[in-house]
Short mmCIF file of the C-alpha atoms (twelve columns), coordinates in Angstrom:
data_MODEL
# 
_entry.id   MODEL 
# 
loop_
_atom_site.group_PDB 
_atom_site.id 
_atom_site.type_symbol 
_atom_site.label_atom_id 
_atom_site.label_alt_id 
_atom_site.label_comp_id 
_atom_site.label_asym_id 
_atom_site.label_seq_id 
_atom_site.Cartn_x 
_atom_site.Cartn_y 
_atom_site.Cartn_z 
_atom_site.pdbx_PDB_model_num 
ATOM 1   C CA . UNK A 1   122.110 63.607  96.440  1 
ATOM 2   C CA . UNK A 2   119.897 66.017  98.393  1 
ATOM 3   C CA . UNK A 3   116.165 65.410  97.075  1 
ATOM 4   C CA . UNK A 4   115.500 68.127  94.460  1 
ATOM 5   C CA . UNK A 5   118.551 69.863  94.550  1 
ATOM 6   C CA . UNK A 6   119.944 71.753  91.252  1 
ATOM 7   C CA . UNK A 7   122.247 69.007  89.574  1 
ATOM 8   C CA . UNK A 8   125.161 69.624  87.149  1 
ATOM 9   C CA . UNK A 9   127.201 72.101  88.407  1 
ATOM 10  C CA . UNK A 10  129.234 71.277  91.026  1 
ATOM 11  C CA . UNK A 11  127.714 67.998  92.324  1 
ATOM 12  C CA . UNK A 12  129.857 64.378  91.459  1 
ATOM 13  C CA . UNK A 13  128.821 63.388  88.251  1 
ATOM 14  C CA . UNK A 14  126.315 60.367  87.938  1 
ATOM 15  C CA . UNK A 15  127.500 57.517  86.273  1 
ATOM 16  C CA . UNK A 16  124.748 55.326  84.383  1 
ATOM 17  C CA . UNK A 17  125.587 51.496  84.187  1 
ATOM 18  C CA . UNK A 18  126.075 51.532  80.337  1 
ATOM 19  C CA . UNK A 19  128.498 53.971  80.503  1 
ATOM 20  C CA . UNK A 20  132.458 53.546  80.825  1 
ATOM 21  C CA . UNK A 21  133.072 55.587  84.151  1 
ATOM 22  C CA . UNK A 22  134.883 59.099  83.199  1 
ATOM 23  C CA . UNK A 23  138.732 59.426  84.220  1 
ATOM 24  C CA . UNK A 24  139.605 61.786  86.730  1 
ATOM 25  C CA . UNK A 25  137.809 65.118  86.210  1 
ATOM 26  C CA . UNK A 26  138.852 68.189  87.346  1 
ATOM 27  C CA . UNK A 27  136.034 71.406  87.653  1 
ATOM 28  C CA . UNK A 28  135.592 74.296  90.254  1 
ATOM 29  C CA . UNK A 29  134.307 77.758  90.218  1 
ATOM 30  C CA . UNK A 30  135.621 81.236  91.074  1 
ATOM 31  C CA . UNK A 31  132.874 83.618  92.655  1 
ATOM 32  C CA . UNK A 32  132.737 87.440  93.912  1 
ATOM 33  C CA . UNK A 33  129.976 89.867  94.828  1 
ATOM 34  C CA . UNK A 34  128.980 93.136  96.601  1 
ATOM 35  C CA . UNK A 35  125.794 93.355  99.107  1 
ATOM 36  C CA . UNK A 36  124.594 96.566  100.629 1 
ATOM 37  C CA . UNK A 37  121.974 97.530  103.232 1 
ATOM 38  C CA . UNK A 38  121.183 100.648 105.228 1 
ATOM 39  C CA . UNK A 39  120.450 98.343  108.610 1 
ATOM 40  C CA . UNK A 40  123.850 96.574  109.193 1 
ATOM 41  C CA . UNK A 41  125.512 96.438  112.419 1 
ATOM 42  C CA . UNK A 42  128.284 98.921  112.818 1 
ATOM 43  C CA . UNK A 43  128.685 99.298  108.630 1 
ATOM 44  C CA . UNK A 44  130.685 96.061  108.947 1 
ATOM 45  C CA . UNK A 45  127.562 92.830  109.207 1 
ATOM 46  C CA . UNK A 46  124.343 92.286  107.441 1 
ATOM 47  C CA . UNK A 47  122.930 90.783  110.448 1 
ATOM 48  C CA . UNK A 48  121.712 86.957  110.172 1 
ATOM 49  C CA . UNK A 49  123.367 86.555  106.939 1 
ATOM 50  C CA . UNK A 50  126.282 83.871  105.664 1 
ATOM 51  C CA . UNK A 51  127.970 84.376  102.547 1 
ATOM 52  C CA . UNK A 52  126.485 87.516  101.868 1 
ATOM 53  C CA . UNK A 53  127.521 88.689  105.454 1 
ATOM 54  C CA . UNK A 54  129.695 92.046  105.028 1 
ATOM 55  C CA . UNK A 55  128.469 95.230  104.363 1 
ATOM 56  C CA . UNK A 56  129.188 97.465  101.463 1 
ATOM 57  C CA . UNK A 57  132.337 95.844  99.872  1 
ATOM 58  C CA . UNK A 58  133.027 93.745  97.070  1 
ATOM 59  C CA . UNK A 59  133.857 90.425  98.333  1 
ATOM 60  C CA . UNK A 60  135.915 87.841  97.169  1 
ATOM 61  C CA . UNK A 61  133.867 84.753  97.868  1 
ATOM 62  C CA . UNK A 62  135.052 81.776  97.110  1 
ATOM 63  C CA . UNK A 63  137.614 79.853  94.712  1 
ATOM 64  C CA . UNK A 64  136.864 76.191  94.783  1 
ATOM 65  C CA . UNK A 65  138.749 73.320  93.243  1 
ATOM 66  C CA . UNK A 66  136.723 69.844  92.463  1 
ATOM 67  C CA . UNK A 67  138.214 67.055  92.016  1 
ATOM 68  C CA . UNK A 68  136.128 63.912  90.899  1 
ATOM 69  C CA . UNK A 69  137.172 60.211  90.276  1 
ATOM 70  C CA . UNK A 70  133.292 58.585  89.870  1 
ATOM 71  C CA . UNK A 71  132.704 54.719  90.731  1 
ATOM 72  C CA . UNK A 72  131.005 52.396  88.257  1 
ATOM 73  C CA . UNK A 73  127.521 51.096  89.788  1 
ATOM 74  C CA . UNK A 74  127.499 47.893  87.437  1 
ATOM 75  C CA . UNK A 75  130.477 46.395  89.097  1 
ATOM 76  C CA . UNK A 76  132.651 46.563  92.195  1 
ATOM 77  C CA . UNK A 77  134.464 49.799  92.043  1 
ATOM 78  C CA . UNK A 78  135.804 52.646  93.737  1 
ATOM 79  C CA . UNK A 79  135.812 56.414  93.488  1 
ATOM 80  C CA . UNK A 80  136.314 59.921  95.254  1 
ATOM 81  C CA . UNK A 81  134.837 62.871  95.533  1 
ATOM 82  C CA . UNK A 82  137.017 65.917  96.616  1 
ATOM 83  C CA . UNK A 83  136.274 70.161  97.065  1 
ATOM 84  C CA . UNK A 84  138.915 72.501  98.364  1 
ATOM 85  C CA . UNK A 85  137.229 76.339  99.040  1 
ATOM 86  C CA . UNK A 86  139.661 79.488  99.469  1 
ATOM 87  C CA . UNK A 87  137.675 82.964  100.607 1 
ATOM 88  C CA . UNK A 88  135.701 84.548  102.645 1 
ATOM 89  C CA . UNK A 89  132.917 81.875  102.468 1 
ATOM 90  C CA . UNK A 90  135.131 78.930  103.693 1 
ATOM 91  C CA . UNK A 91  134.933 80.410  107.004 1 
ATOM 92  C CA . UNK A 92  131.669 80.028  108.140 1 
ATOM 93  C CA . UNK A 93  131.139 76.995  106.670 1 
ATOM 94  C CA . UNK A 94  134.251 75.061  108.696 1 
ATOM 95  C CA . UNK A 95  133.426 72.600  110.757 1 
ATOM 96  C CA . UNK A 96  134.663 72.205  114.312 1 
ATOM 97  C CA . UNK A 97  137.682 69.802  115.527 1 
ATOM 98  C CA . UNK A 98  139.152 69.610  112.352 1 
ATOM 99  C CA . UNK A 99  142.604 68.079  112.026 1 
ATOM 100 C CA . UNK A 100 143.473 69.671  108.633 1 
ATOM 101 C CA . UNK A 101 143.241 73.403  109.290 1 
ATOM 102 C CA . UNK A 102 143.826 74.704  106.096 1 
ATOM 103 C CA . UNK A 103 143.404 78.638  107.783 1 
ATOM 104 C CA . UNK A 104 140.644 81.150  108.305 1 
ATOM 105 C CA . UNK A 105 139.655 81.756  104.861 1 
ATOM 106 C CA . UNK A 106 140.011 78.043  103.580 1 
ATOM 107 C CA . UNK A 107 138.257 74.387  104.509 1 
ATOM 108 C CA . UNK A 108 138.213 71.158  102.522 1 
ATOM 109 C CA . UNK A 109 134.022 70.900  102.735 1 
ATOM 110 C CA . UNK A 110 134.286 67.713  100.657 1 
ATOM 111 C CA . UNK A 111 136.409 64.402  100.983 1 
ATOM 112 C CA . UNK A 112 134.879 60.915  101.014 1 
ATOM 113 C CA . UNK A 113 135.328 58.085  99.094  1 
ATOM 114 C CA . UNK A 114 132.712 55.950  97.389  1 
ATOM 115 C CA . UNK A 115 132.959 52.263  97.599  1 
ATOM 116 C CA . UNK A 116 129.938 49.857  95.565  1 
ATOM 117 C CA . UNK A 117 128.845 46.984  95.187  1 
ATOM 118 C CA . UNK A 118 126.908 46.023  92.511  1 
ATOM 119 C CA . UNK A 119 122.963 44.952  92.467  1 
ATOM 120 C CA . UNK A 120 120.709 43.005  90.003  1 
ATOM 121 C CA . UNK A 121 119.133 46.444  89.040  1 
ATOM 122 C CA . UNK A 122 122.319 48.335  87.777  1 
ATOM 123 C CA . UNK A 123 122.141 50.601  90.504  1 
ATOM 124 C CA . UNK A 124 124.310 49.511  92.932  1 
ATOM 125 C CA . UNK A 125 125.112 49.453  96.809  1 
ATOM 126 C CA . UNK A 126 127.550 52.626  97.883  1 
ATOM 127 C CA . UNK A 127 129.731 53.050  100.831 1 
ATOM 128 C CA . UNK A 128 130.663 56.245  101.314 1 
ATOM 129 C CA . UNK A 129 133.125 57.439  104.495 1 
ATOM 130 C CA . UNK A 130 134.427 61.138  104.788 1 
ATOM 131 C CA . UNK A 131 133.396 64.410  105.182 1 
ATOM 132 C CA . UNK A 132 129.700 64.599  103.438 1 
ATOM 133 C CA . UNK A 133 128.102 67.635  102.913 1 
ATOM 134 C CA . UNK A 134 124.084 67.083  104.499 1 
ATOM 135 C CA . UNK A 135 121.424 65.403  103.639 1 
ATOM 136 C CA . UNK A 136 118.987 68.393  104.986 1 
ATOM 137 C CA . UNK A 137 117.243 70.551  102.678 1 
ATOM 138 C CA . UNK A 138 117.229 71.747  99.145  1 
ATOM 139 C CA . UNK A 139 120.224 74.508  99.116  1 
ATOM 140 C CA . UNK A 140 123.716 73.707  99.159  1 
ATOM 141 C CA . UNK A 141 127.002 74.937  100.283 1 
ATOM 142 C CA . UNK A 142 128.227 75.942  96.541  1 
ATOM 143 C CA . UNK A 143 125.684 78.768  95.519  1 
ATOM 144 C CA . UNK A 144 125.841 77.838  91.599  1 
ATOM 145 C CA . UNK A 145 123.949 74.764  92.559  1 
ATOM 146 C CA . UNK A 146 120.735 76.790  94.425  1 
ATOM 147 C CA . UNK A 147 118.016 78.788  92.997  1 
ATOM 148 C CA . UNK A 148 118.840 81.922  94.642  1 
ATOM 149 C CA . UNK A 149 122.506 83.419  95.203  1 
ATOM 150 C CA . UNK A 150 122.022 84.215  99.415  1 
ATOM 151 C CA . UNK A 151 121.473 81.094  100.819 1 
ATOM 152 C CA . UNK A 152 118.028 80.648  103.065 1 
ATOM 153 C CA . UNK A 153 117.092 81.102  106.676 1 
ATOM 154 C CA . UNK A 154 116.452 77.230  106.857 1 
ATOM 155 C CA . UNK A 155 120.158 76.520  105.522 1 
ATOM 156 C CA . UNK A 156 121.595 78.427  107.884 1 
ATOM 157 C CA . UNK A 157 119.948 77.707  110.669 1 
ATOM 158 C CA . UNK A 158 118.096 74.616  111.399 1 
ATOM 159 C CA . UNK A 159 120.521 72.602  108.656 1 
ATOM 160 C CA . UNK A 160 124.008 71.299  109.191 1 
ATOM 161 C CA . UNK A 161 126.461 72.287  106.445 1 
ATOM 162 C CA . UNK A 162 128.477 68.773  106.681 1 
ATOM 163 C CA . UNK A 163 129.468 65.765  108.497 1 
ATOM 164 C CA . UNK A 164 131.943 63.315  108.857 1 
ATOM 165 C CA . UNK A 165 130.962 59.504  109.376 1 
ATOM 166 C CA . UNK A 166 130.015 57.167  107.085 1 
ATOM 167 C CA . UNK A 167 126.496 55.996  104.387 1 
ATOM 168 C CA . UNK A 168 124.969 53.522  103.194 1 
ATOM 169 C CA . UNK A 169 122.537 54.160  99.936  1 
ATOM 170 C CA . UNK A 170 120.940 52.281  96.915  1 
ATOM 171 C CA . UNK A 171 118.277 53.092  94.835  1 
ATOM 172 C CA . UNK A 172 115.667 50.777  95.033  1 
ATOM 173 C CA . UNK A 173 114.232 51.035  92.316  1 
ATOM 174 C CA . UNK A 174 112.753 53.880  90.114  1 
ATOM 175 C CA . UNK A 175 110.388 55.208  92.802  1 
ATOM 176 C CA . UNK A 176 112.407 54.344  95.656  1 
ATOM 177 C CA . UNK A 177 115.878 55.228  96.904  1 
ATOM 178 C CA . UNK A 178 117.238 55.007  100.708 1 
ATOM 179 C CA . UNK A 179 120.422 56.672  102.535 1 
ATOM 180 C CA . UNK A 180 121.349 55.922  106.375 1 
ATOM 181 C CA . UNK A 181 123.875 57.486  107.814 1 
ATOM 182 C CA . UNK A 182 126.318 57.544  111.024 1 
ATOM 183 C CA . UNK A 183 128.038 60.352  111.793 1 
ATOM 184 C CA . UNK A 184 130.408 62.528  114.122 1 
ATOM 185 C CA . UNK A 185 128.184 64.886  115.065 1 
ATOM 186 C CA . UNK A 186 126.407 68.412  113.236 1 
ATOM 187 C CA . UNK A 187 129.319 70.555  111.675 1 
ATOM 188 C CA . UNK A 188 132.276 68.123  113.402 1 
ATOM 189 C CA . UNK A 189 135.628 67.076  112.049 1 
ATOM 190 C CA . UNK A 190 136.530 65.409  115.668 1 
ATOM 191 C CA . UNK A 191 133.508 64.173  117.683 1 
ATOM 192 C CA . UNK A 192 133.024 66.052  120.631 1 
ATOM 193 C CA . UNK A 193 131.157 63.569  122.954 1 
ATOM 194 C CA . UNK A 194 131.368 59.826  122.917 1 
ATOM 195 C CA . UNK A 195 127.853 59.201  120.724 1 
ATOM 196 C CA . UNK A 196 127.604 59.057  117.306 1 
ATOM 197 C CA . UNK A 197 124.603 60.900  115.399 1 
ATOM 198 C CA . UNK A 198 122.640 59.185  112.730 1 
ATOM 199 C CA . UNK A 199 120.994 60.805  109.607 1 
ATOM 200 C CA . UNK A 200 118.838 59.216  107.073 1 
ATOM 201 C CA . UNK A 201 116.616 59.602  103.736 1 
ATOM 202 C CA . UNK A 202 113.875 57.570  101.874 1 
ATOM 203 C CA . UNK A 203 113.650 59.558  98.391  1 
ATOM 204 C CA . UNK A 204 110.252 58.668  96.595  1 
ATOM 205 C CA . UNK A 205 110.080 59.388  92.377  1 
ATOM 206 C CA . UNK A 206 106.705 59.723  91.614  1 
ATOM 207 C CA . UNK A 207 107.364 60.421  88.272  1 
ATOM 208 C CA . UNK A 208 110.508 62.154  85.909  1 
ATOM 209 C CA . UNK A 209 108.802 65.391  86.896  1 
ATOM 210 C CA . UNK A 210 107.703 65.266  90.895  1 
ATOM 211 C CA . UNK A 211 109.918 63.763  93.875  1 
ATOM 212 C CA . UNK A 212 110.106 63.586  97.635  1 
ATOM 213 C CA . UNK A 213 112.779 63.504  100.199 1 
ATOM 214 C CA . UNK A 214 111.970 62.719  103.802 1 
ATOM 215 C CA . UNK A 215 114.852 63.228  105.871 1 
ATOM 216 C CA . UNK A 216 115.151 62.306  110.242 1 
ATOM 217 C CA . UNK A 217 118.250 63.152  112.284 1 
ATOM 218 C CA . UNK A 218 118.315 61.818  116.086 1 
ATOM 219 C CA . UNK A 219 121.827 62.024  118.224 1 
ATOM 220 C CA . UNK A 220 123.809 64.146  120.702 1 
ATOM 221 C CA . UNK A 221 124.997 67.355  119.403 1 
ATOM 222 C CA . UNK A 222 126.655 69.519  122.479 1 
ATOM 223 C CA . UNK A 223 130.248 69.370  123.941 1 
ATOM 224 C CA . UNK A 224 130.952 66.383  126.541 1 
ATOM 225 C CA . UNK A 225 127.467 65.874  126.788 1 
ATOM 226 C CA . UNK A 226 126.172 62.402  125.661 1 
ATOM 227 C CA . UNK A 227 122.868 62.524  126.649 1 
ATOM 228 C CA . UNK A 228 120.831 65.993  125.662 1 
ATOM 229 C CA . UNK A 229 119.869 64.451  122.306 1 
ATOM 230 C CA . UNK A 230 118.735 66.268  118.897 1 
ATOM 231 C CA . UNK A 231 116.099 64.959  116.433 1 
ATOM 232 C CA . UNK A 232 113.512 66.236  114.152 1 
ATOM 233 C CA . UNK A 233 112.492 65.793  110.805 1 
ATOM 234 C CA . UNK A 234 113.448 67.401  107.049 1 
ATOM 235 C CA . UNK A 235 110.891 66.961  104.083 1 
ATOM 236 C CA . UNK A 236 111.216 68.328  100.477 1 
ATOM 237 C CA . UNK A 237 108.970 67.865  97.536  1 
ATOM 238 C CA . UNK A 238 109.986 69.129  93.978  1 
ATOM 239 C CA . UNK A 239 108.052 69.414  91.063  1 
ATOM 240 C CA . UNK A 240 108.764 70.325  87.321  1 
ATOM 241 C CA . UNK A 241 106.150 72.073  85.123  1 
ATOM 242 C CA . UNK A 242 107.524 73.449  81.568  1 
ATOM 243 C CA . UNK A 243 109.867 75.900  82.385  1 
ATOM 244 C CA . UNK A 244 109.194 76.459  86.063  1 
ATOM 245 C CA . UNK A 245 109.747 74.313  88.948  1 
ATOM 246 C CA . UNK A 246 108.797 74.445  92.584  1 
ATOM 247 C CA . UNK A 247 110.044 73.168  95.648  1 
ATOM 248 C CA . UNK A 248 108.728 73.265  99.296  1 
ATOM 249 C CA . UNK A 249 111.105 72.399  102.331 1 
ATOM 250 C CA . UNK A 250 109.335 71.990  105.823 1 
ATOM 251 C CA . UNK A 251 111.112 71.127  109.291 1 
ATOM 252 C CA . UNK A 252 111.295 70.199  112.774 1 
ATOM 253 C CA . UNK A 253 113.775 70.025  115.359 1 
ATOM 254 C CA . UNK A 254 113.838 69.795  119.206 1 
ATOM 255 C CA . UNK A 255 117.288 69.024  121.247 1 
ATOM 256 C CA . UNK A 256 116.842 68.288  125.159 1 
ATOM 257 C CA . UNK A 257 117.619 70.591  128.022 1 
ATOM 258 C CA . UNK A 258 121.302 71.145  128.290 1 
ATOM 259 C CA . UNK A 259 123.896 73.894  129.230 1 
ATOM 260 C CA . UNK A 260 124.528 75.394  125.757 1 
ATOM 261 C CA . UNK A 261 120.725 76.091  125.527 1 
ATOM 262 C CA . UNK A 262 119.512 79.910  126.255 1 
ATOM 263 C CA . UNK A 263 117.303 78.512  128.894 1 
ATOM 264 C CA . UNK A 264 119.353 75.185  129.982 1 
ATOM 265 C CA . UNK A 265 116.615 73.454  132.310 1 
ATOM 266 C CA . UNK A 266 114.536 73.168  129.275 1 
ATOM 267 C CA . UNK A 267 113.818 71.518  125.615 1 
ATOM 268 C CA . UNK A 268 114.611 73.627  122.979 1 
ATOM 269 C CA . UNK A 269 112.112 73.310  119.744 1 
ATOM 270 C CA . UNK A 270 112.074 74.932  116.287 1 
ATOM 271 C CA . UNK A 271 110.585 74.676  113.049 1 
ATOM 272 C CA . UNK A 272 110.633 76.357  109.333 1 
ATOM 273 C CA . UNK A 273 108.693 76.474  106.290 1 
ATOM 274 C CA . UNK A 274 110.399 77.820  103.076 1 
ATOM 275 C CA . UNK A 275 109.259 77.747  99.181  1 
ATOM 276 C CA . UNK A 276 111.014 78.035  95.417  1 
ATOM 277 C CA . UNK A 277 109.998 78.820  92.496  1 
ATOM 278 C CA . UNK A 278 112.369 78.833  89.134  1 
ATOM 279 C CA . UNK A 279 111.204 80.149  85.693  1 
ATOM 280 C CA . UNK A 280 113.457 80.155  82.663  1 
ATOM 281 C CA . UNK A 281 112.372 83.048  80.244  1 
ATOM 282 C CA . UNK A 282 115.211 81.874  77.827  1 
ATOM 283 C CA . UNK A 283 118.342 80.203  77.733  1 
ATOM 284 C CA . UNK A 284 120.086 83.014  79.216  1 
ATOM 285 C CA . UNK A 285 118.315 84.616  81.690  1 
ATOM 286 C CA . UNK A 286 115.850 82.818  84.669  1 
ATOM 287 C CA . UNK A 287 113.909 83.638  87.525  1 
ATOM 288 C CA . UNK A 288 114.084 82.586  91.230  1 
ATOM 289 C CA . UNK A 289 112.070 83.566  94.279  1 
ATOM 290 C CA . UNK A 290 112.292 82.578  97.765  1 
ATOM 291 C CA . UNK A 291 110.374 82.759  100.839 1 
ATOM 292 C CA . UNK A 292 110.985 81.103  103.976 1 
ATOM 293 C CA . UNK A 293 110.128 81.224  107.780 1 
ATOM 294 C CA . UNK A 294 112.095 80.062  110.787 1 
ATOM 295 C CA . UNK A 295 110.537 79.383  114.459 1 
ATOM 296 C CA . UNK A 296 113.202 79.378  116.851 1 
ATOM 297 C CA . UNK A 297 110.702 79.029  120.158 1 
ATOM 298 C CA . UNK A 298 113.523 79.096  122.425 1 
ATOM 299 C CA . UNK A 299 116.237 80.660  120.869 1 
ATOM 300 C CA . UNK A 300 118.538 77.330  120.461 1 
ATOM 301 C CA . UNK A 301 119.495 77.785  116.595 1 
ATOM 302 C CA . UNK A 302 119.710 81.853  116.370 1 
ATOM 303 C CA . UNK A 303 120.811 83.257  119.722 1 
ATOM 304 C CA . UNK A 304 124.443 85.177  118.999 1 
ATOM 305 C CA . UNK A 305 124.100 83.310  115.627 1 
ATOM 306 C CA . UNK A 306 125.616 85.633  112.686 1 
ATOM 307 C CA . UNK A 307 125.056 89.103  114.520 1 
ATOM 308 C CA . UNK A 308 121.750 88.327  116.402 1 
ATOM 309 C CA . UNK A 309 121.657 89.248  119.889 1 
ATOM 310 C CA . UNK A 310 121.089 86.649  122.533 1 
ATOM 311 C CA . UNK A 311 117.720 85.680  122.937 1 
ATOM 312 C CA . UNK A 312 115.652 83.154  124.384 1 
ATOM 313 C CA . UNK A 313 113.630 82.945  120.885 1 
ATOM 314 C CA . UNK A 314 112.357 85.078  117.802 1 
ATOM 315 C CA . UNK A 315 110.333 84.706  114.440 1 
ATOM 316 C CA . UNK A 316 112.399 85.368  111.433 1 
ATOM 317 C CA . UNK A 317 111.711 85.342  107.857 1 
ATOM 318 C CA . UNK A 318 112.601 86.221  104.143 1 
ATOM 319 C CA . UNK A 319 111.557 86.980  100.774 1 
ATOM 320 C CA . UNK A 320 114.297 86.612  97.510  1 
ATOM 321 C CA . UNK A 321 114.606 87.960  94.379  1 
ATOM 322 C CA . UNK A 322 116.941 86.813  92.370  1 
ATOM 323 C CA . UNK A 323 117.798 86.974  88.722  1 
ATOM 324 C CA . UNK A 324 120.350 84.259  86.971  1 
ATOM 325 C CA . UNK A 325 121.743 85.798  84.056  1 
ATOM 326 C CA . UNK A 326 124.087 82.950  81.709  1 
ATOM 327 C CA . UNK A 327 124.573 85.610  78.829  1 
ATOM 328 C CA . UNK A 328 128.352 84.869  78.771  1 
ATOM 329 C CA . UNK A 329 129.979 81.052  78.475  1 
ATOM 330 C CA . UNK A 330 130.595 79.533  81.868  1 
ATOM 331 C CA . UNK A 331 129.280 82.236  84.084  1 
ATOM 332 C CA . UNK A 332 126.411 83.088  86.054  1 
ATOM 333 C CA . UNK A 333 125.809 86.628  86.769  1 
ATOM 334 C CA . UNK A 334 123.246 87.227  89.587  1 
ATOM 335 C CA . UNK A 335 121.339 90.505  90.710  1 
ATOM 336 C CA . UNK A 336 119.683 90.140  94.137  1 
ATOM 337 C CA . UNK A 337 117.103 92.018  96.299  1 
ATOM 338 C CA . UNK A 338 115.811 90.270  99.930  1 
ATOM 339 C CA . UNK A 339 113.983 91.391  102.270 1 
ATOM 340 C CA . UNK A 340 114.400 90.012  106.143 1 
ATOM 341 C CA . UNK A 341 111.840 90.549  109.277 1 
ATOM 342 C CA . UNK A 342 112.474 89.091  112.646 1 
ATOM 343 C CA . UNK A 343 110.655 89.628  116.238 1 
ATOM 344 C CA . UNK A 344 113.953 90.988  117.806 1 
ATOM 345 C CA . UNK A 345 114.972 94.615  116.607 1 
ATOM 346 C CA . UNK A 346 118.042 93.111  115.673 1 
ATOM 347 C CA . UNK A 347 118.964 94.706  112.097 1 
ATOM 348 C CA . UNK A 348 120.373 98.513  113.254 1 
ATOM 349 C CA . UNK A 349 117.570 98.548  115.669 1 
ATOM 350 C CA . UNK A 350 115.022 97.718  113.323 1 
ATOM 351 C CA . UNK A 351 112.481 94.992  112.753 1 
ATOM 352 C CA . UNK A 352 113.442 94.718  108.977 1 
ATOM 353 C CA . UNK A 353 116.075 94.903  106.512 1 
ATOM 354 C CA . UNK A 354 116.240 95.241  102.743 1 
ATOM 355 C CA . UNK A 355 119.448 94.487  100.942 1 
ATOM 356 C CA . UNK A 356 120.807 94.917  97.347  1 
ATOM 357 C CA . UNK A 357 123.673 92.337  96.148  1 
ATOM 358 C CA . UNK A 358 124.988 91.100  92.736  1 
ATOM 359 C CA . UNK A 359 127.558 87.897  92.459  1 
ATOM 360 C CA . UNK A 360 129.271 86.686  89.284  1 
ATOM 361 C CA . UNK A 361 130.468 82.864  89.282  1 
ATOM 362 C CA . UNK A 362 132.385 81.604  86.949  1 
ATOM 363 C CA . UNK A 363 132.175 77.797  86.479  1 
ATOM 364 C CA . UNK A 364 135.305 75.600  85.268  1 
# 
């Protein structure tokens, strides 16, 4: 699991060694939503957004179908871990070179199964080998699972949504938990060189109520060329205190000169800060906020990204307000105001944007 990250909603469910593993399970959740804001390009994009992308028009986001068989860590056993997304937010999330092209507005984000072995400490040794969504960062592809509805300038842009490949992890012990991974490549079904990428993360538990997640990627990401490597760095810490918790997310990236690059005869470099903060007022209703800044120095993770122009680098940053309302059984209903700044007068011609959007998820 990604350090920190929300758990129980969509994620495979954890199976404890004194527990009789669950049959198949079967959950999923149905979301639509409306955005709005006066600086979109052409009243058709919100400029440098995903899921929250299209201007003034309720949206149907996403249906998603789960499908869960769970290993058992105390002996050798096997399980499977399966999501299926129809809507609009299936296509910007699909990776490329995939062999099961399930159309514009559909992709199959999960599909691996889990293979353990089992340790002295109950925890066991798993093997996973499929499509796994990232290690990077705290957000995640299925919005139910993040603090705030839109996802964050870091997911989008210096994160990769998913790979295919293959991971090794165990938890340690109760402080200390590993995952290495090798993989096809950022965001690729088919590889599309002849290296392989690796990915890995040493979680630390401090305590039930603080953790840390130190993640390093190295590996050649660009078409047919095997030697214009990327690497960097991902940390996340999370802590818990009463009814609010916090999380900060840092990063780091550089890829070599190559030809995709905006300026080709030289290394491309980036970095991002970003911060959450949850408060539950009751049951029913909770507070999240969100601020986060990218440094694209050369322009290698935003230029012609999601309506920005080309550009050879820009600053860009947010601030989210979101509410999470659970008043009704199973659903999440989720007012949203953001407001986005970037060097490059790139929203309508201006520097900034605000926009308005509610989403209602219903979880199954």
């Amino acid at each position: 699991m990604r350090a920190g990250a929300l758990a129980g909603l969509l994620l495979a469910p954890v199976v404890l060694a004194s527990q009789t593993p669950p049959p198949l399970k079967l959950t999923g959740w149905a979301e639509a939503s409306y955005a709005y804001s006066r600086h979109s390009a052409g009243d058709t994009m919100i400029v440098g957004r995903l899921y929250d992308r299209l201007q003034d028009r309720f949206t149907l986001n996403a249906f998603g179908v789960v499908l869960d068989k769970p290993y058992d860590p105390a002996k050798r056993s096997a399980g499977f871990h399966t999501e299926v997304m129809f809507g609009q937010n299936a296509t910007v999330i699909k990776s490329g070179g995939g062999a099961l092209d399930l159309g514009t507005q559909a992709d199959i984000p999960h599909l691996y199964v889990t293979l353990n072995l089992p340790t002295a400490n109950g925890s066991g040794v798993q093997f996973k080998a499929g499509r796994i969504p990232t290690l990077l960062g705290l957000e995640v592809i299925e919005t139910a699972g993040n603090p705030n509805w839109s996802e964050g300038n870091q997911f989008i842009y210096v994160e990769n949504f998913t790979a295919v490949g293959v991971s090794v992890e165990t938890k340690l012990n109760r402080y200390l938990d590993v995952q290495l991974r090798v993989i096809n490549g950022w965001d690729q079904v088919s590889d599309n060189n002849k290296r392989k990428s690796l990915m890995g993360r040493v979680g630390i538990s401090l305590d039930t109520l603080t953790s840390v997640g130190i993640i390093g990627f190295w590996g050649p990401e660009e078409a047919g060329n095997d030697h214009a490597n990327r690497y960097g760095v991902d940390a996340l810490i999370w802590r818990k205190l009463g009814a609010t918790q916090f999380w900060v997310q840092s990063d780091y990236g550089r890829e070599q000169a190559n030809a995709a690059l905006p300026t080709p005869t030289q290394d491309a470099q980036w970095w991002a800060l970003g911060g959450w903060m949850t408060y539950d007022l009751d049951k029913s209703l909770g507070l999240a906020l969100r601020g986060d800044y990218v440094n694209d120095e050369n322009g290698a993770r935003t230029s012609g990204s999601f309506g920005f122009p080309a550009n050879a680098g820009q600053k860009l940053g947010s601030a989210t307000a979101t509410l999470n309302v659970r008043a009704w059984p199973n659903a999440i209903v989720r007012p949203e105001i953001r407001y986005d700044r970037s060097t490059l007068a790139a929203f309508g011609g201006k520097e900034a944007q605000v926009t308005f959007a509610m989403a209602v998820t219903y979880l199954y």
